[in-house]
Backbone bond lengths (Angstrom), bond angles and torsions (degrees), N, CA, C in turn:
res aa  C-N    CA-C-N  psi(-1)  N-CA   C-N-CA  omega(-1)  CA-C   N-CA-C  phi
1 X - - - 1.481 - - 1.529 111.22 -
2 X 1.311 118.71 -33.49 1.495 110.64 -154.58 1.798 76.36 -95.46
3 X 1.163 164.71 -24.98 1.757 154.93 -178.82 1.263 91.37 -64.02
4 X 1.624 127.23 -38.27 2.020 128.10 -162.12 1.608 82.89 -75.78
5 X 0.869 129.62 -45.72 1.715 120.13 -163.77 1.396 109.13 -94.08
6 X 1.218 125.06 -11.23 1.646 124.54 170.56 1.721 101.27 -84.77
7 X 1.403 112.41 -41.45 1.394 118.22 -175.03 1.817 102.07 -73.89
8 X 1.490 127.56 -34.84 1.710 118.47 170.99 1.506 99.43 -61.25
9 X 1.575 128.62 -56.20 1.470 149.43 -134.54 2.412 82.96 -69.83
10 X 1.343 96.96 -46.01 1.375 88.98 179.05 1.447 128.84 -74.03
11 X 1.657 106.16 -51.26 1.365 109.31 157.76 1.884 132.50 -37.19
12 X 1.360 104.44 -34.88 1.359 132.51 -156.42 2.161 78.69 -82.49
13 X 1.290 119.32 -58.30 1.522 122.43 -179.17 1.311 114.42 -55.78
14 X 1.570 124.53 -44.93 1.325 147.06 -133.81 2.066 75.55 -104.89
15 X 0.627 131.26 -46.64 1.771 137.31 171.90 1.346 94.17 -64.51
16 X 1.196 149.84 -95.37 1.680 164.58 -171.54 1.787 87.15 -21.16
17 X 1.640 105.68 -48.14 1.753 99.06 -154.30 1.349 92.13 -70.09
18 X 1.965 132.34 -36.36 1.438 138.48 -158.44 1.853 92.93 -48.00
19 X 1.559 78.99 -69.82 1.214 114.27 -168.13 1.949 119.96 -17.65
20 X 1.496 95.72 -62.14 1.455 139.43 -171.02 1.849 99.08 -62.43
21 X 1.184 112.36 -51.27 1.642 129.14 165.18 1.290 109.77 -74.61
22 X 1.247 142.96 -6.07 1.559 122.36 -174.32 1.599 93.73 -112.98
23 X 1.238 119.06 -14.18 1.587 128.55 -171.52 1.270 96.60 -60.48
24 X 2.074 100.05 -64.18 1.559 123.95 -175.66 0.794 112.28 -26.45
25 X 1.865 121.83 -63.80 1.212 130.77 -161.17 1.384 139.34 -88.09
26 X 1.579 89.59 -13.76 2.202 116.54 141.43 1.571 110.17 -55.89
27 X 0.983 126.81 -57.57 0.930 141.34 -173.84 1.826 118.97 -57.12
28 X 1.255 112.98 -44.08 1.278 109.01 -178.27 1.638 99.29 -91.90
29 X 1.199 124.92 -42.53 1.845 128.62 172.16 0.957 103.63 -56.58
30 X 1.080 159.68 -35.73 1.268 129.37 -146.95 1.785 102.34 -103.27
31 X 1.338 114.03 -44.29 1.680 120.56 -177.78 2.136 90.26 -53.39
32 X 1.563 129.48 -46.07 1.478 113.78 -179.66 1.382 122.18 -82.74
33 X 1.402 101.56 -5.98 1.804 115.20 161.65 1.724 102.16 -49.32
């Protein structure tokens, strides 16, 4: 049980980090769009 919740606990970061970078990169494209 506790590897199923270390293995969500990373996925769950590893999503937050996607997330956190695709914002960025809305963010700077679109104002030189």
């Amino acid at each position: 049980l506790p590897e199923t919740i270390k293995t969500m606990g990373e996925h769950e970061v590893t999503v937050n980090l996607y997330r956190g970078v695709t914002a960025t990169v809305k963010i700077r494209v679109i104002p030189e769009g």
